[in-house]
MARZA-210047 format. One record per residue (C-alpha): x, y, z; residue in three letters. Coordinates in nm, 3 decimals. Example, Ala and Ser with C-alpha at 12.3 -4.5 7.8 and 13.67 -1.06 7.14 Angstrom:
[[1.230, -0.450, 0.780], 'ala'];
[[1.367, -0.106, 0.714], 'ser'];
//
This chain:
[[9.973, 15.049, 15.540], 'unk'];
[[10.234, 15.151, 15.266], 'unk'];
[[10.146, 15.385, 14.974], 'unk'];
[[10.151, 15.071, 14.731], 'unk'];
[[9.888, 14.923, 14.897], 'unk'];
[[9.701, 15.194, 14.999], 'unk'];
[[9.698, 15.296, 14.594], 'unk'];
[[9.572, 14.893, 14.521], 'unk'];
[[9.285, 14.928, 14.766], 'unk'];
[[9.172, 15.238, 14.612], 'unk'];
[[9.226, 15.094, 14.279], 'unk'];
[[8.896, 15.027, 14.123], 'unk'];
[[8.783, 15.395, 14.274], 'unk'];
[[9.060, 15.574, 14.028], 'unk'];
[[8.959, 15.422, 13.764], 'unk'];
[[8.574, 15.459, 13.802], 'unk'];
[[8.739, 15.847, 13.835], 'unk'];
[[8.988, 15.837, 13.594], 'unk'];
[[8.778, 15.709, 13.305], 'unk'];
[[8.481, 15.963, 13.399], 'unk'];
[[8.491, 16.235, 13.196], 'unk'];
[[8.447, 16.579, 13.180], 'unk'];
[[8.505, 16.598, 13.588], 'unk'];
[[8.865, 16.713, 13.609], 'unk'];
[[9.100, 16.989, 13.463], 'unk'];
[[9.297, 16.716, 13.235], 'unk'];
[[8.989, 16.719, 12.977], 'unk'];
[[9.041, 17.068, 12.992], 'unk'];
[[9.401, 17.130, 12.991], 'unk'];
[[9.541, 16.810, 12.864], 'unk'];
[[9.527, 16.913, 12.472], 'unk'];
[[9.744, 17.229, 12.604], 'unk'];
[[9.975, 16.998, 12.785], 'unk'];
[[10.033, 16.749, 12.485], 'unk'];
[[10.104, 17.035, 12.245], 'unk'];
[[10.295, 17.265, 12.449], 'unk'];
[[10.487, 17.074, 12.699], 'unk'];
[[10.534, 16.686, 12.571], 'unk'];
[[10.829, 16.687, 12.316], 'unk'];
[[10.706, 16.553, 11.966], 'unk'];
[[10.709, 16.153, 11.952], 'unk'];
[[11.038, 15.989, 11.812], 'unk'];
[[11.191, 15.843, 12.121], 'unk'];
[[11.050, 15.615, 12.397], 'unk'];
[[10.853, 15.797, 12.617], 'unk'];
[[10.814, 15.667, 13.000], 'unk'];
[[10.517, 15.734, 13.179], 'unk'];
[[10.558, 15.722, 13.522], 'unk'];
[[10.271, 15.674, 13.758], 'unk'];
[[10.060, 15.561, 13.477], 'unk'];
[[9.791, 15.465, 13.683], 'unk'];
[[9.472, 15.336, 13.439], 'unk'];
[[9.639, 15.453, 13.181], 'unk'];
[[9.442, 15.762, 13.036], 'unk'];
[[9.795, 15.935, 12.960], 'unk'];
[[9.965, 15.704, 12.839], 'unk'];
[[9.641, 15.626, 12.578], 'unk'];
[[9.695, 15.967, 12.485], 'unk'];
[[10.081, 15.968, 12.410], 'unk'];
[[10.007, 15.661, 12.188], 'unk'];
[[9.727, 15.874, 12.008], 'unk'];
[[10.055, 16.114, 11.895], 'unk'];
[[10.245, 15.851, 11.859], 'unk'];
[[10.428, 15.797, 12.097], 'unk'];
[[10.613, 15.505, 12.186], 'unk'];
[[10.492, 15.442, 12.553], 'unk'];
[[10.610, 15.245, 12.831], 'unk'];
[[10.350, 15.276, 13.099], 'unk'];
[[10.503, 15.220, 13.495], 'unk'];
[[10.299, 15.166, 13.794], 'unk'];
[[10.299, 14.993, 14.159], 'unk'];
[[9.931, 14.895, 14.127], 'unk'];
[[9.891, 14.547, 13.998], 'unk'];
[[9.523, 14.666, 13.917], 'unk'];
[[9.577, 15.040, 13.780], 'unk'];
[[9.855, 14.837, 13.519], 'unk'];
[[9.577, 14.574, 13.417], 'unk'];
[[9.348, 14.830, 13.359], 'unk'];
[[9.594, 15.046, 13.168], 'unk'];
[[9.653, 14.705, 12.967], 'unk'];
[[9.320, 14.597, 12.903], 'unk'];
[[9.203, 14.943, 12.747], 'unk'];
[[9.481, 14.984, 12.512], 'unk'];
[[9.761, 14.708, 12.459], 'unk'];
[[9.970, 14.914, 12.241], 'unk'];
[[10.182, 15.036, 12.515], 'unk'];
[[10.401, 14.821, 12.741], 'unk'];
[[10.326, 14.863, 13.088], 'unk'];
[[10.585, 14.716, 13.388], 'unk'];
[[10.499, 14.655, 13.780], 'unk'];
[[10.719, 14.957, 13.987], 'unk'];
[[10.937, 14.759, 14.217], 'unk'];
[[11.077, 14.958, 14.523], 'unk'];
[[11.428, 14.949, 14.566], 'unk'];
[[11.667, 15.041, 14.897], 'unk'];
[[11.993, 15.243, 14.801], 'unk'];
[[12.252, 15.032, 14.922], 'unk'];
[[12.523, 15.282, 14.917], 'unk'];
[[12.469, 15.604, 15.132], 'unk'];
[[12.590, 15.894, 15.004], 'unk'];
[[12.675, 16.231, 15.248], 'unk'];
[[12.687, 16.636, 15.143], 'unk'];
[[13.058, 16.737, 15.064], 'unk'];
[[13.149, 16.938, 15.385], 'unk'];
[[13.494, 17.025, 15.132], 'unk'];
[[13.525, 17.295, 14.890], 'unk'];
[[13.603, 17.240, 14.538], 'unk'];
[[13.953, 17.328, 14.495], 'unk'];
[[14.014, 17.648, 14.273], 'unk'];
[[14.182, 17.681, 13.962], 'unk'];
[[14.475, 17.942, 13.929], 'unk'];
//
């Protein structure tokens, strides 16, 4: 089983989770985290991993401009259905189709 679908089976447990509060350190640290760390709203902000949603309800509480991202076809509904103020998109895995190898060379020098 891949991670995607190991995430959808487990869906409707994270959210149950998720949307429970008082249980986890975000209730606790995630005023902190939106004051001190997120940069003010202004731009588009990408949420990655969005899962339900809960972050991404917050970002649009300060105004941010959110675009919610997740491989769970059920965490993104979810996220959706609570709050449809953000845009949320479906994660699509993608193969690098060039390969790309360390440098064994030195950068030349400058005289």
């Amino acid at each position: 089983m891949n991670k995607r679908d190991a995430w959808e089976g487990e869906a409707a447990n994270w959210i149950d989770w998720a949307r429970a509060t008082g249980h986890d350190s975000y209730w606790q640290y995630g005023p902190v985290f939106f004051d001190d760390v997120v940069p003010p709203p202004g731009r588009r902000t990408l949420d990655v991993g969005c899962g339900e949603g809960r972050v991404t309800r917050d970002l649009v509480e300060k105004g941010h401009d959110v675009v919610g991202v997740d491989a769970s076809p059920t965490l993104l509904a979810a996220a959706s259905a609570a709050d449809h103020r953000a845009s949320y998109v479906m994660a699509e895995p993608q193969r690098s189709r060039s390969r790309t190898t360390p440098s064994t060379s030195r950068s030349p020098t400058t005289r």
